[in-house]
N, C-alpha and C positions, 0 to 999 in steps of 0.2 A: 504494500500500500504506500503509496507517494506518502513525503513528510507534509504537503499539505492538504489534505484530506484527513488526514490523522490529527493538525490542529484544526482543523475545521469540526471535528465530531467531539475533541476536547472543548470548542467555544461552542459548542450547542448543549452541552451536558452542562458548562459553568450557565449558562444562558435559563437552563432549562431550572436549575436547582435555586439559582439565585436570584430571579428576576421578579418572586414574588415576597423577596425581602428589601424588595426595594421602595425609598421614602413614597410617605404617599402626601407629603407634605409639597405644596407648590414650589417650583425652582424658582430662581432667583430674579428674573426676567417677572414673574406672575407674582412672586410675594414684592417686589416694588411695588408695582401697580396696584395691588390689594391695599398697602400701608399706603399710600397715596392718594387713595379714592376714586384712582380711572379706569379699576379694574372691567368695572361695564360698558367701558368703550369700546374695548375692546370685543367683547363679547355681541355674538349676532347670526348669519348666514354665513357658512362658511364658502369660499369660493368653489374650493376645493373641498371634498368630502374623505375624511380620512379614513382609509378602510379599519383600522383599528383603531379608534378613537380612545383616548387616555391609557393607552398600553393596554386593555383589553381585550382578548380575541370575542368578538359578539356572539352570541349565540351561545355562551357555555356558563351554565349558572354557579361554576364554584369559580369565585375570582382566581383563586389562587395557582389553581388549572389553566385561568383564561388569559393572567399575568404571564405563563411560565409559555404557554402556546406562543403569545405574541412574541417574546422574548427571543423563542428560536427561530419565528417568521423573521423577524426583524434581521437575525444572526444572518439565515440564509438569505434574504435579500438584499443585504449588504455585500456579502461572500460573492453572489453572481455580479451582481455589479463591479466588484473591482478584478473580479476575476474576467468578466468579458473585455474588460478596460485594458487589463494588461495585457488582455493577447491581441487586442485591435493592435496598441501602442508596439509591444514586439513587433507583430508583422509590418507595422509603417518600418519600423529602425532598420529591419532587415534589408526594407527594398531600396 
């Protein structure tokens, strides 16, 4: 098995174990505006619809499950993305 494939199913199992200890406290960006009072400005229609809205996979009623699901969607959608990135970016260098 290639050495990455092997971190990749290590960052789906940290992803998979961890992502439902993670703060459910607003980041930093969100508790500004909360302690400021423009927190409702911001809030509205979103342009874009986020298929997993506040790191929850929908559809699945134990959060902790639906935390730990998003968490490795997220892992592999990231993985493909810089994985097709660097082989477009290879093949350009090669030619």
């Amino acid at each position: 098995m290639k050495k990455i494939y092997k971190v990749l199913l290590l960052a789906l199992i940290v992803a998979a174990i961890l992502s439902p200890f993670a703060s459910s406290s607003p980041d930093g960006l969100e508790r500004v505006a909360e302690d400021l009072g423009f927190l409702e400005k911001g809030e509205g229609e979103p342009i874009i619809a986020s298929p997993v809205p506040d790191y929850v996979f929908p559809g699945i009623e134990n959060e902790s499950i639906a935390t730990a699901i998003a968490g490795v969607m997220g892992t592999l959608t990231t993985f493909g993305v810089m994985y097709g990135l660097a082989k477009v970016t290879k093949r350009k260098s090669r030619a």
